[in-house]
MIROTOR-887746 format. One record per atom (N, C-alpha, C, O): residue number from 1; residue in one letter; x, y, z. Coordinates in steps of 0.1 Angstrom, whole numbers. Each point is the difference from the previous one (the first is absolute). Layout:
BEGIN
   i aa     X     Y     Z
 NUM  a     X     Y     Z
...
This chain:
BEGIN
   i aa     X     Y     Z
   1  x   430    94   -97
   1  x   -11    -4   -10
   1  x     5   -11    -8
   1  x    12     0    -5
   2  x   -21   -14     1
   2  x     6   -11    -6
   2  x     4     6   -14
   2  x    -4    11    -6
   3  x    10   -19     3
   3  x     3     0   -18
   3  x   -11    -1    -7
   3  x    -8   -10     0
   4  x     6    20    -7
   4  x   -10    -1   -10
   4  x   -13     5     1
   4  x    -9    -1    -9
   5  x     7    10    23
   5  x   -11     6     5
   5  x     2    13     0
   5  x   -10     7    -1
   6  x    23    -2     0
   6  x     1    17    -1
   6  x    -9     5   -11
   6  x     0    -5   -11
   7  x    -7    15    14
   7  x    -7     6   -10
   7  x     6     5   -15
   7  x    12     2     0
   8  x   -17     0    -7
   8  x     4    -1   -17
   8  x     0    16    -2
   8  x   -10     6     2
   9  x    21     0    -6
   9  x     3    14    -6
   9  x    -1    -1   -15
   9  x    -5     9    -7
  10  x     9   -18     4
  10  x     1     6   -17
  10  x    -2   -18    -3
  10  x     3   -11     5
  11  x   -11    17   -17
  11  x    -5   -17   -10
  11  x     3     2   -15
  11  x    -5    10    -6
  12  x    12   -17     1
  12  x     3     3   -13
  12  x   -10   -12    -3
  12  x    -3    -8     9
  13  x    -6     8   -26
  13  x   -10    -8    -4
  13  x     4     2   -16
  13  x    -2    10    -6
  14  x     7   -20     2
  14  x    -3    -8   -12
  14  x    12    11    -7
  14  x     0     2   -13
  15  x     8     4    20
  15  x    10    10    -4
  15  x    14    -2   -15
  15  x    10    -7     1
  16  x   -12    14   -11
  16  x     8    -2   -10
  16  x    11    14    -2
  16  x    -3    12     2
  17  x    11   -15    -6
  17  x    11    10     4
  17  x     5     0   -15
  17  x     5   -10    -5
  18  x    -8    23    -3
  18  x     7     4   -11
  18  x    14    10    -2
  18  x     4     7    10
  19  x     2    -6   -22
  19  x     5     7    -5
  19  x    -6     6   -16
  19  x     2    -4   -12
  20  x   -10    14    15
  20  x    -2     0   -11
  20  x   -15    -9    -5
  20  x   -10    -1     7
  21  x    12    -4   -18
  21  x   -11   -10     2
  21  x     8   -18    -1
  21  x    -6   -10    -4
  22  x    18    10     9
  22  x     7    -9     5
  22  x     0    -7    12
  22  x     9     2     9
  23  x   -22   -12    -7
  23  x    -4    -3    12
  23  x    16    -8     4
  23  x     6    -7    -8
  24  x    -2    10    22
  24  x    17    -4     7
  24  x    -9    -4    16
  24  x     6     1    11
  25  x   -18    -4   -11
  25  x     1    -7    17
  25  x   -16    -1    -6
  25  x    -4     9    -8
  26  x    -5   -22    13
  26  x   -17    -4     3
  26  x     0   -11     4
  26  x     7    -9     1
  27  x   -20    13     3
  27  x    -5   -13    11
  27  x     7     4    18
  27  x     6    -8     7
  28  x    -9    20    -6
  28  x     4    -3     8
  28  x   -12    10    16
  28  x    -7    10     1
  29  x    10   -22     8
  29  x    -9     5    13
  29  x     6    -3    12
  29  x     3   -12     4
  30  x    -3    23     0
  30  x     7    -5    16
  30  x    -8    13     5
  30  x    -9     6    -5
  31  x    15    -5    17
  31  x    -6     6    11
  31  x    14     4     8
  31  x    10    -6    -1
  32  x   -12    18    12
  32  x    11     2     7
  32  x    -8     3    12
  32  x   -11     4     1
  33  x    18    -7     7
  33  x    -8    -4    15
  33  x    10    15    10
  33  x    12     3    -2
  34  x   -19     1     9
  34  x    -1    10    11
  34  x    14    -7     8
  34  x    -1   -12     3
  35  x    15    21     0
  35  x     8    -9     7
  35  x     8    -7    -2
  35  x     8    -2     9
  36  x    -6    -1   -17
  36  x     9    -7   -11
  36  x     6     6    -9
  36  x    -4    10    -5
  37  x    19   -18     2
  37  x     6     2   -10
  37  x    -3   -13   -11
  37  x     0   -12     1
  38  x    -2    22   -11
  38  x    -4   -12   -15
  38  x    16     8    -7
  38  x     5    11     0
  39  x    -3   -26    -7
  39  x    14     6    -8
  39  x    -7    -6   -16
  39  x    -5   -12    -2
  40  x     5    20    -7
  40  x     1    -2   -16
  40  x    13    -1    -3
  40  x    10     8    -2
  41  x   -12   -22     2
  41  x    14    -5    -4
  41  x     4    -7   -17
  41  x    -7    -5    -9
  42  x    16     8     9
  42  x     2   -11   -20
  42  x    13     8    -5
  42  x     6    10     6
  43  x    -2   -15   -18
  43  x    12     1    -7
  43  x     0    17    -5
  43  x   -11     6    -3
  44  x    23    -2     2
  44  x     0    14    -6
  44  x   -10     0   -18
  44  x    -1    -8   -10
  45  x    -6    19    14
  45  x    -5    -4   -18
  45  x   -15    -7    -1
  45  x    -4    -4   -11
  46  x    -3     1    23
  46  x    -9    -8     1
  46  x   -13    11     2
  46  x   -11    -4    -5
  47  x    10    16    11
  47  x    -8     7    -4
  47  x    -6     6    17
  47  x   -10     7     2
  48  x    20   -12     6
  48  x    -6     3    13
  48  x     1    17     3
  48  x    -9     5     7
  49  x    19     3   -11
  49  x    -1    15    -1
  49  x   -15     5    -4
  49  x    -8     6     6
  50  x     7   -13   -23
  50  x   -14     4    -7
  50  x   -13    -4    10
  50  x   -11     6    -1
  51  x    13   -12     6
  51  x   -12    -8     8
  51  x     0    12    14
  51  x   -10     7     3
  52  x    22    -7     4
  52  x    -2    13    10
  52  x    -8    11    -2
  52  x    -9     4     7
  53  x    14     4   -24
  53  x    -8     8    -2
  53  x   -16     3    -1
  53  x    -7    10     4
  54  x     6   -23   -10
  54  x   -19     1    -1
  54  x    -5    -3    17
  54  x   -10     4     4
  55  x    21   -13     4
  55  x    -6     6    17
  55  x     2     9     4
  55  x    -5     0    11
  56  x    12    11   -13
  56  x    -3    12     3
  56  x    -8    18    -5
  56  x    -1    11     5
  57  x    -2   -20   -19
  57  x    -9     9   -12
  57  x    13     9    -5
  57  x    -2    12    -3
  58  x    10   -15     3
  58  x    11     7   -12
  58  x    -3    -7   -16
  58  x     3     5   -11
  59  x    -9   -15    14
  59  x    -2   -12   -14
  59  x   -20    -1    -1
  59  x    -9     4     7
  60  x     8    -8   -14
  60  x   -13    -4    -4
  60  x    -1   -17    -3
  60  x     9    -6    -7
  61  x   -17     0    13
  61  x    -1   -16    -5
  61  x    -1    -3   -14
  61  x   -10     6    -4
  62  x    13   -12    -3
  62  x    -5    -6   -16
  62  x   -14    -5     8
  62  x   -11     2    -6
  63  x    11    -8    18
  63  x   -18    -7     2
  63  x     5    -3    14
  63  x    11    -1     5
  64  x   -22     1    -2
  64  x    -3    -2    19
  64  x     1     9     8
  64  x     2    11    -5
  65  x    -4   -12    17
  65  x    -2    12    14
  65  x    11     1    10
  65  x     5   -10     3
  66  x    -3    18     0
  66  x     8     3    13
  66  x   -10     4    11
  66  x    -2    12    -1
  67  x    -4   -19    12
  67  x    -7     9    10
  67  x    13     3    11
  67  x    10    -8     2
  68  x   -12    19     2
  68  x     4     5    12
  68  x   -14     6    11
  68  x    -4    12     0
  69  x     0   -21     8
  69  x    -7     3    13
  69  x   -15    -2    -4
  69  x   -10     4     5
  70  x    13   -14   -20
  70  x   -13    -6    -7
  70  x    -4    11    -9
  70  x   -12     0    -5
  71  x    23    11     2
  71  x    -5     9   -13
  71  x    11    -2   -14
  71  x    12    -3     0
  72  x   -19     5    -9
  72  x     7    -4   -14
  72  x    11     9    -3
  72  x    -4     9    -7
  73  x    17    -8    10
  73  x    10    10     2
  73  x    -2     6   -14
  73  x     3    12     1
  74  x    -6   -16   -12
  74  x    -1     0   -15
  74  x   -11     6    -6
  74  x     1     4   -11
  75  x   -11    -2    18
  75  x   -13     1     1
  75  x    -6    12     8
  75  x   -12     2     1
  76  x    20     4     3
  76  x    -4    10    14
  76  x     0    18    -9
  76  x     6     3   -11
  77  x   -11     2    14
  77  x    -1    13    -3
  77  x    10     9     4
  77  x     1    -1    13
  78  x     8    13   -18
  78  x    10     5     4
  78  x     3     0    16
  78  x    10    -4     5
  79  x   -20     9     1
  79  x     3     7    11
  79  x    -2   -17    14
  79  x     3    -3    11
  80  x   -11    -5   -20
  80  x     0   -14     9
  80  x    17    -6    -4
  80  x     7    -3    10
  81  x     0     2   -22
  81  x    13    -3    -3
  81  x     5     5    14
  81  x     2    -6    10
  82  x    -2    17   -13
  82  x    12    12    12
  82  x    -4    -1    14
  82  x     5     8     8
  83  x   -14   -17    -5
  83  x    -6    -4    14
  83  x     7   -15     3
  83  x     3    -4    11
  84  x    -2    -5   -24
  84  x     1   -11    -1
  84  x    13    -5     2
  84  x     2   -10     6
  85  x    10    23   -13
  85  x    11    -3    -1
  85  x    10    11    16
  85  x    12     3     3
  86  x   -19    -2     0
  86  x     6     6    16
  86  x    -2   -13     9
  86  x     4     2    11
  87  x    -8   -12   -15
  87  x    -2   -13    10
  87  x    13    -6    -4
  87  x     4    -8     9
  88  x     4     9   -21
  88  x    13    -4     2
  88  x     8    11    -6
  88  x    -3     9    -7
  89  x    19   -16    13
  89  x    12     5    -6
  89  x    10    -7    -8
  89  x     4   -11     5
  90  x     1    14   -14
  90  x     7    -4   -10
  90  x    17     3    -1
  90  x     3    12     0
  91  x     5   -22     1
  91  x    14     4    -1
  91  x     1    -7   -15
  91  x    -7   -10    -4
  92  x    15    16    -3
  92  x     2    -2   -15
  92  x    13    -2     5
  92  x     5     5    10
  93  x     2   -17   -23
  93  x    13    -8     0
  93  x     9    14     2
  93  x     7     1     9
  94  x    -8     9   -19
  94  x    14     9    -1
  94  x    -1    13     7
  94  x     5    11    -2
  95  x   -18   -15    15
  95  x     0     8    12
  95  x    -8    15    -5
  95  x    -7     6     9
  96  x     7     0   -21
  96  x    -7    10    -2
  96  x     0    12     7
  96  x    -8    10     0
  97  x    15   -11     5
  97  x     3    17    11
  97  x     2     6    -8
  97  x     5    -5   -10
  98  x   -10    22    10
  98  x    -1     9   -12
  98  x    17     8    11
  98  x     2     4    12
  99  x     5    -6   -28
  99  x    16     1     7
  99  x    -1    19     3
  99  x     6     5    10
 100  x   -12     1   -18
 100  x     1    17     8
 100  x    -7     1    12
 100  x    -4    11     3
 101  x     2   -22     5
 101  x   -11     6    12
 101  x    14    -7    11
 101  x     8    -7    -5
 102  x    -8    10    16
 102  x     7    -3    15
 102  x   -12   -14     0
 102  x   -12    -1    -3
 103  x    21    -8    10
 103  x    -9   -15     8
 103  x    -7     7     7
 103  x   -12    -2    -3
 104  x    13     8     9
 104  x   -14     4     8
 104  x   -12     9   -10
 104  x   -12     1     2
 105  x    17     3    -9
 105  x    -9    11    -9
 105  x   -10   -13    -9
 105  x   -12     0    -2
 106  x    25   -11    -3
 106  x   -10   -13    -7
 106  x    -9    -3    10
 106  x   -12     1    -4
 107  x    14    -4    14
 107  x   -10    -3    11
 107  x   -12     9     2
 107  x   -11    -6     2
 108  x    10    17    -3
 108  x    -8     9     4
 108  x   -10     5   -11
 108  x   -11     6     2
 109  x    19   -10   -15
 109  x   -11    -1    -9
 109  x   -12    -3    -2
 109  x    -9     8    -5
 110  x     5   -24    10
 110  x   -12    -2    -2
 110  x    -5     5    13
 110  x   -12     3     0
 111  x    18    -3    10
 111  x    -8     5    12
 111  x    -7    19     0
 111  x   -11     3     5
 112  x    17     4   -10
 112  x    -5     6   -11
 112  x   -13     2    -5
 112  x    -8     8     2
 113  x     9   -18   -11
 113  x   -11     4   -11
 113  x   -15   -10     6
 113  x   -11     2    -3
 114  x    17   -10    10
 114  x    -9   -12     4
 114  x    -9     2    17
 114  x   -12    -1     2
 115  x    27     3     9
 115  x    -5     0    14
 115  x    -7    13     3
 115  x   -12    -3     4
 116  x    14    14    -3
 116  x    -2    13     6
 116  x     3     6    12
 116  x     0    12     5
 117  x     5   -25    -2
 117  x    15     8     6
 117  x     8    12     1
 117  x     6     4   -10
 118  x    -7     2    21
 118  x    10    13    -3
 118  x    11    -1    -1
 118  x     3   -11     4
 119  x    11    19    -8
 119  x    14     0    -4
 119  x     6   -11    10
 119  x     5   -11    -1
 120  x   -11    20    12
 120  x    13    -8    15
 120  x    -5   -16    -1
 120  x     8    -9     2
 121  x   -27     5    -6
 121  x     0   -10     5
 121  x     7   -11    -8
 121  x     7    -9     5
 122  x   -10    14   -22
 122  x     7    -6   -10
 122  x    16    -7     2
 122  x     4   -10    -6
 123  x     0    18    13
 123  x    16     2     2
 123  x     3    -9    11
 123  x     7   -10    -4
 124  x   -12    10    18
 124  x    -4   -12     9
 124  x     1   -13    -5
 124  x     9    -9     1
 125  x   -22     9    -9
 125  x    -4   -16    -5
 125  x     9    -1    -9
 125  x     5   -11     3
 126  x     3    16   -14
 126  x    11    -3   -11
 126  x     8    -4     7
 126  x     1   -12    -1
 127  x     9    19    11
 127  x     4    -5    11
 127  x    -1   -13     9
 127  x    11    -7     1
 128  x   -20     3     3
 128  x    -5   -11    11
 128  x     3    -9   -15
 128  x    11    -5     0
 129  x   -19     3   -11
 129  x     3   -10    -8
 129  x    17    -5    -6
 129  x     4   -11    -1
 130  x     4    27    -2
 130  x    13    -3     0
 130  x     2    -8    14
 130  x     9    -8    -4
 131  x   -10     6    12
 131  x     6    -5    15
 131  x    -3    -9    -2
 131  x    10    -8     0
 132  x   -20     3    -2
 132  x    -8   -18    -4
 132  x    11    -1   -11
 132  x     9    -5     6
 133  x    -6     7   -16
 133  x     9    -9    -7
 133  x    16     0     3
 133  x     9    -5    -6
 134  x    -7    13    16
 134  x    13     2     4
 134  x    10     7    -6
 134  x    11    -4    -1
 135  x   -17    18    -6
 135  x     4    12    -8
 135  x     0    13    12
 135  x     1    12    -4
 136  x    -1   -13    17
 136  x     4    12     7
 136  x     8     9    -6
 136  x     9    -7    -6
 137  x    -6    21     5
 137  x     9     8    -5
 137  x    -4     5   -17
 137  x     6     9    -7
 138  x   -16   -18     4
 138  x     3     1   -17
 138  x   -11    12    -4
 138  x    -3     5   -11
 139  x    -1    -4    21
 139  x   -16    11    -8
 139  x     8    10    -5
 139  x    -8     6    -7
 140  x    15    -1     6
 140  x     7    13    -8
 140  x     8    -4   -11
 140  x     1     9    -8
 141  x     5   -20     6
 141  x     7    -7    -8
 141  x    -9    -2   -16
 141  x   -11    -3    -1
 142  x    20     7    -8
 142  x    -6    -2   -16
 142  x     6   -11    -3
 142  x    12    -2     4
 143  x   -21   -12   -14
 143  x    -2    -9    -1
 143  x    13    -6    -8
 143  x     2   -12    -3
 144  x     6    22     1
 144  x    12    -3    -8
 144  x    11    -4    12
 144  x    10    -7    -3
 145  x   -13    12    13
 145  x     6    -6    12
 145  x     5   -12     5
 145  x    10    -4     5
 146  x   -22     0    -9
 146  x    -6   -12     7
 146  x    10   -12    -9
 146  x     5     2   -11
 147  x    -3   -14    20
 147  x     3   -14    -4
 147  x   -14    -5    -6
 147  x   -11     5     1
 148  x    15   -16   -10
 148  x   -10    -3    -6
 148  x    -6    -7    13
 148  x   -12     5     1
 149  x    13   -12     7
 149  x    -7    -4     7
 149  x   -11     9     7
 149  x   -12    -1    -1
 150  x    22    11    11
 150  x    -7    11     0
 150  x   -12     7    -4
 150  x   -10     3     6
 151  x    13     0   -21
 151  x   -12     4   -15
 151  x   -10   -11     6
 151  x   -11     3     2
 152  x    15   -15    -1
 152  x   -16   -16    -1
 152  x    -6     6    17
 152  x   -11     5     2
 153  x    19    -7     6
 153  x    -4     7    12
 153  x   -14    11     0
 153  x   -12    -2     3
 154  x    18    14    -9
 154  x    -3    15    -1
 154  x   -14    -5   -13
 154  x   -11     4     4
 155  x    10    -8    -9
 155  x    -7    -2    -8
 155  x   -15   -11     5
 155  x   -11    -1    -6
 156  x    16    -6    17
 156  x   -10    -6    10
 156  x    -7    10    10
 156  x   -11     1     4
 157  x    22     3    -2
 157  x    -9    11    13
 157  x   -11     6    -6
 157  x   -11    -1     3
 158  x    18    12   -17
 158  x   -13     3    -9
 158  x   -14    -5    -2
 158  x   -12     4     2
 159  x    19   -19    -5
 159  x   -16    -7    -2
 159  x    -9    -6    16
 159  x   -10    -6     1
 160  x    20    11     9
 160  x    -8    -3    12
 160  x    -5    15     9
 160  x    -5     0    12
 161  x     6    14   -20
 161  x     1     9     2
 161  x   -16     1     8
 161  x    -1     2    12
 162  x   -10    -4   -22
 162  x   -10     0     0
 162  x   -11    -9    10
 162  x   -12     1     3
 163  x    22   -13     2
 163  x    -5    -9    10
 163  x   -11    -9    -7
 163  x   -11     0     5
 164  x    17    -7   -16
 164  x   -10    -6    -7
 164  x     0   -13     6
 164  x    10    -5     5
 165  x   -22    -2    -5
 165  x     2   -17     5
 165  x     3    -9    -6
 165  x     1   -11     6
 166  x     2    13   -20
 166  x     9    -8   -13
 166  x     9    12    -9
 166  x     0    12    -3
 167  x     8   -25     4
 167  x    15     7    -5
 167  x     3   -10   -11
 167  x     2   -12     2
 168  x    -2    17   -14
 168  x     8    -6   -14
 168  x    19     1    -3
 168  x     6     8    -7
 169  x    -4   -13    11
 169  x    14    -1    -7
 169  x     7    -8   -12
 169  x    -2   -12    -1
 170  x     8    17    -6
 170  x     2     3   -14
 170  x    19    -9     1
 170  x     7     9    -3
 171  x    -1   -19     6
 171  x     8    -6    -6
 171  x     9     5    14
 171  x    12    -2    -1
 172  x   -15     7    12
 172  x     8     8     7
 172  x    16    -1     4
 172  x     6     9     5
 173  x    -3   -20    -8
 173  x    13    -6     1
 173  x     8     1    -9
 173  x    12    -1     1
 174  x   -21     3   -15
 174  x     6     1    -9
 174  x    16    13     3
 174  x     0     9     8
 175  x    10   -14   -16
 175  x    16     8     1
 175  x     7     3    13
 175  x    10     8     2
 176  x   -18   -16     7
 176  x     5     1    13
 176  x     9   -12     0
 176  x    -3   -11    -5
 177  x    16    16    14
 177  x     7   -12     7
 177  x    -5   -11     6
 177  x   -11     2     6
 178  x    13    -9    -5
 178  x    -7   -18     6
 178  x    -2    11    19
 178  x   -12     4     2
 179  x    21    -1     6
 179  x     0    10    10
 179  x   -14     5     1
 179  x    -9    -6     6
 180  x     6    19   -12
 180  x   -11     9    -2
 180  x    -7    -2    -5
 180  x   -10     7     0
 181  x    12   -18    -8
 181  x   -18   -11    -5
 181  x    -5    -4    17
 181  x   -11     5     3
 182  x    15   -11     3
 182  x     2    -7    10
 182  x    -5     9    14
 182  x    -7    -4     9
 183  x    11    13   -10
 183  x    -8    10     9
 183  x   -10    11    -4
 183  x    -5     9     7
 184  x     2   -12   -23
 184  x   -12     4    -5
 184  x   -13    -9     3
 184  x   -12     2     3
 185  x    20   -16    -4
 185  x   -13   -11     4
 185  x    -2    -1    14
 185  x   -11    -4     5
 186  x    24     8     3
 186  x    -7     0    14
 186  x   -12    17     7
 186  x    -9     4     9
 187  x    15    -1   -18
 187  x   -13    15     0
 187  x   -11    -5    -4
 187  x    -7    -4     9
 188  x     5     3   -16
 188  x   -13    -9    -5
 188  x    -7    -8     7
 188  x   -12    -1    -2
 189  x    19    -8    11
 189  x    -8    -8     9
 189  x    -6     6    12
 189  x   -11    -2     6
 190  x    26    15     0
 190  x    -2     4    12
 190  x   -15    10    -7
 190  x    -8     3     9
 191  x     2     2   -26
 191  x   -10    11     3
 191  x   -11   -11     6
 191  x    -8     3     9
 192  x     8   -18   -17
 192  x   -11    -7     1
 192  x    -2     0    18
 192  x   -10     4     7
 193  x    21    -9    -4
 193  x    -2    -6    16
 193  x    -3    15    10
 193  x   -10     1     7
 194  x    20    11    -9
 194  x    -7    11    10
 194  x   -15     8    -6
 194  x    -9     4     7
 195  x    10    -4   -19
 195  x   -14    10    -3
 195  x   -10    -3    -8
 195  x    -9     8    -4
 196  x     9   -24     2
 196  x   -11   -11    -9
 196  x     2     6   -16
 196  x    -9     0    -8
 197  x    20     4     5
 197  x    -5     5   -12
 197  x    -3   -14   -14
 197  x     6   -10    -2
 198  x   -14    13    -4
 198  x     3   -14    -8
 198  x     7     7   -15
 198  x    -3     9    -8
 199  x    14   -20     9
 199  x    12     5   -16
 199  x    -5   -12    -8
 199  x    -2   -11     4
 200  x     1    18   -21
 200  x     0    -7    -7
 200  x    19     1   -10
 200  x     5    10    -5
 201  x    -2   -17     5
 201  x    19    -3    -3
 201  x     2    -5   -14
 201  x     1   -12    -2
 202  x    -2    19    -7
 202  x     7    -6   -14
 202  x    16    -3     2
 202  x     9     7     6
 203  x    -6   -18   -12
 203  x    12    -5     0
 203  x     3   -12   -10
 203  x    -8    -9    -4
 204  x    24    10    -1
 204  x     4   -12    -3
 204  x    13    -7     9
 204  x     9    -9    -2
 205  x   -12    18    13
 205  x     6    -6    10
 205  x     2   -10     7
 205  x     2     4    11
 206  x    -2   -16   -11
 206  x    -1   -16     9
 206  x     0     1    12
 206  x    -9    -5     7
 207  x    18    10    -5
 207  x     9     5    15
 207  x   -11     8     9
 207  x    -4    -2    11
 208  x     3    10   -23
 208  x    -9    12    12
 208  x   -15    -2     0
 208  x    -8     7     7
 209  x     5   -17   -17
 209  x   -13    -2     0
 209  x    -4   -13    12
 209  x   -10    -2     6
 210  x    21    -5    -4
 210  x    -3   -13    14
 210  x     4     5     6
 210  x    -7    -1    10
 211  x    19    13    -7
 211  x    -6    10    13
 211  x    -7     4    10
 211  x     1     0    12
 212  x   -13     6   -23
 212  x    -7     8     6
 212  x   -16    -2    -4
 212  x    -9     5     7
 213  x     8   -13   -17
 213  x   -15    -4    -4
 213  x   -10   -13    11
 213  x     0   -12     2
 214  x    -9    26     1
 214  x   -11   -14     3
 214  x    -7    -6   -11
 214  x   -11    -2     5
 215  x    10    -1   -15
 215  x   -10     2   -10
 215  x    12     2   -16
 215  x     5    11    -1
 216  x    -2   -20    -7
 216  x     7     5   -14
 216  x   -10    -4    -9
 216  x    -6   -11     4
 217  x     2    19   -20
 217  x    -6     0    -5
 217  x    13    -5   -11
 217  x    11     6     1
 218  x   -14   -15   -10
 218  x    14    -2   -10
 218  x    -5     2   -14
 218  x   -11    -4    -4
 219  x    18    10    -1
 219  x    -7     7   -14
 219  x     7   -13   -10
 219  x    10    -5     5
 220  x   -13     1   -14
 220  x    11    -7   -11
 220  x     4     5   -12
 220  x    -8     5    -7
 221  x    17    -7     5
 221  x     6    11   -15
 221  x    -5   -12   -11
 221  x    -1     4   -11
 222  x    -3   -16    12
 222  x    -6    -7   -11
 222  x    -9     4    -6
 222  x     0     6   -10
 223  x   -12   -10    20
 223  x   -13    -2    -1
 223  x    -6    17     3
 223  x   -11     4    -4
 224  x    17     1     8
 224  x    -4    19     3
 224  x   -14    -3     7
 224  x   -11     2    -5
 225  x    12   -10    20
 225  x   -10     1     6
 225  x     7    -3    14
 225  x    11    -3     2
 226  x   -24     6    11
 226  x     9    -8    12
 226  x    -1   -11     3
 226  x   -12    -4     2
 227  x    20    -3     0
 227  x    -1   -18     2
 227  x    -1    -4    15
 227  x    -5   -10     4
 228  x    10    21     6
 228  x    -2    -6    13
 228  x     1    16     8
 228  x     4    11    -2
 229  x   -11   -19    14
 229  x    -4    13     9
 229  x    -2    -4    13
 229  x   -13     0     2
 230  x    23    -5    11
 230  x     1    -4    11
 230  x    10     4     8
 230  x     7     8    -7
 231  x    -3    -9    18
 231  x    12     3     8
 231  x    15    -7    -6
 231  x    -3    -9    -7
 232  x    10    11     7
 232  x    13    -1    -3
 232  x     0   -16     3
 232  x    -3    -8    -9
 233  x     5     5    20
 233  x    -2   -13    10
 233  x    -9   -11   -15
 233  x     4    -6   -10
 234  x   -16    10    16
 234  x    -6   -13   -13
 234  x     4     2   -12
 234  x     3   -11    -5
 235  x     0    19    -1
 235  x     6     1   -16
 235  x    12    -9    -4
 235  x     0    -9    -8
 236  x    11    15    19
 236  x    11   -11     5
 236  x     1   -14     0
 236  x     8    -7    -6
 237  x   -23     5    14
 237  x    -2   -16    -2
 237  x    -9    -7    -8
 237  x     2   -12    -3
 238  x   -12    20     0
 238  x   -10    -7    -7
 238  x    -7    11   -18
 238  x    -8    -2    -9
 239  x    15     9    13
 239  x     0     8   -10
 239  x     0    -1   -17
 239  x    10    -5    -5
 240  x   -20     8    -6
 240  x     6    -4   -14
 240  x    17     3    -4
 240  x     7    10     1
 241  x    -4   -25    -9
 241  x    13    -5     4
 241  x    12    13    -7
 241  x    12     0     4
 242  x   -19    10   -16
 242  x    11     8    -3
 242  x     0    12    11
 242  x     9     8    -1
 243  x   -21    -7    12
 243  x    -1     9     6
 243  x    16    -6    16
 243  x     8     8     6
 244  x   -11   -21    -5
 244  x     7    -4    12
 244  x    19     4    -9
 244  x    10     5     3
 245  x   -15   -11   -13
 245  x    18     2    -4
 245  x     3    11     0
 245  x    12     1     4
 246  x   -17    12    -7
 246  x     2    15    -2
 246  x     1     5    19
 246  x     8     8     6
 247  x   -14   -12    -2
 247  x    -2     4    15
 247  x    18    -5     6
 247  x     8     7     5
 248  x    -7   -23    -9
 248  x    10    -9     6
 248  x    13    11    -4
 248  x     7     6     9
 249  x    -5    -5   -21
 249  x    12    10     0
 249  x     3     9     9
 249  x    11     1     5
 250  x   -22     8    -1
 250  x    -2    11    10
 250  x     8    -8    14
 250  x    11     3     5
 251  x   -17   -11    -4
 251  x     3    -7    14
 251  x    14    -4    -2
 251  x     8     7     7
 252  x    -1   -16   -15
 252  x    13    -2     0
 252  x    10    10    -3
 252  x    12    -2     0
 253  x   -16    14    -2
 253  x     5     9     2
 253  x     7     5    11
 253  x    11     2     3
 254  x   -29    -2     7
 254  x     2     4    18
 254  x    10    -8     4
 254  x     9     6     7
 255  x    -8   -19   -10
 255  x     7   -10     7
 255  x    17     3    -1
 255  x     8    -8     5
């Protein structure tokens, strides 16, 4: 499919991101395309966590919409929310595994309350997803176990438990060795490339954001708005000029 033709999952419109009544992100509209990885990228402190939340209704907008599948995520009636938000899965930066449950028991939670699934099948699919991230052995394992990499691991399968076709990820790299960042971002491509999933990637990562992004959204800690929103590649070259210098680091880094 060319660039730019994949169909549109989620539209943010005219979106303002508070704390409080401390507007910290406006003006802002993008879109995330079917397929793709978009990375929310910018400086620690710039507001791209806060901004995750109102895309996945943990947050409320100060002003504007979130559509998902062209419905107002913000706007929807309980039981449309809980229809709305099974279309994606969510990994949070500090992984969120509820530490009294076994990795597989975290797993089986929402399948649970959500699929209807019986015991065995629950247990199967928690399973098949541990194997997709390359957690074989761990379903009986409590989360204290785990390497932190591990926990970022176990804490993706979770959010791919459910088989959603967007995936939010929340800083994923974050406290990871340069190593296990590195094979967190190659997971990431391998969900895009075998199972179309489309990831939306918060980061102030450089590295892992020209990685793995088709598509970077750049937040700015100035102006508290987004200044650019294209592939890595044009930003690079043609990009607004504090947006190319903040990228360039990233890159001399790789080098």
């Amino acid at each position: 499919m060319a660039a730019g033709t994949q169909p549109v999952l989620v539209q943010a419109i005219g979106l303002q991101v508070a704390h409080g009544d401390q507007v910290v992100l406006h003006g802002l509209d993008f879109d995330i395309r079917a397929g793709e990885v978009l990375v929310i990228l910018g400086a620690s402190g710039c507001g791209k966590s806060s901004l995750l939340r109102d895309l996945v209704g943990l947050g409320r907008p100060h002003a504007g919409q979130v559509l998902l599948d062209g419905q107002d995520l913000h706007a929807a009636s309980a039981a449309q929310g809980r229809q709305l938000r099974q279309r994606f899965g969510v990994m949070f930066q500090a992984g969120a595994l509820w530490s009294a449950l076994s990795v597989g028991q975290n797993l089986m939670l929402p399948l649970r309350l959500l699929s209807g699934l019986p015991p065995a099948a629950q247990a199967r699919q928690a399973r098949l997803k541990l194997a997709l991230v390359g957690l074989d052995g761990s379903f009986d394992l409590m989360p204290a176990q785990l390497s932190g990499g591990m926990r970022k691991r176990a804490a993706l399968a979770r959010a791919l438990v459910l088989d959603p076709p967007l995936l939010y990820l929340d800083e994923p790299g974050s406290g990871l060795d340069p190593l296990n960042a590195a094979r967190l971002d190659e997971l990431v491509l391998q969900l895009r490339q075998h199972l179309g999933t489309t990831v939306v990637l918060v980061t102030h990562d450089i590295q892992s954001a020209l990685a793995v992004a088709d598509r970077v959204l750049f937040l700015d800690e100035d102006t508290r708005t987004m200044t650019a929103l294209d592939s890595p590649a044009r930003l690079l070259s043609h990009g607004p000029a504090a947006v190319r210098r903040f990228l360039h680091r990233g890159q001399e880094a790789l080098a």
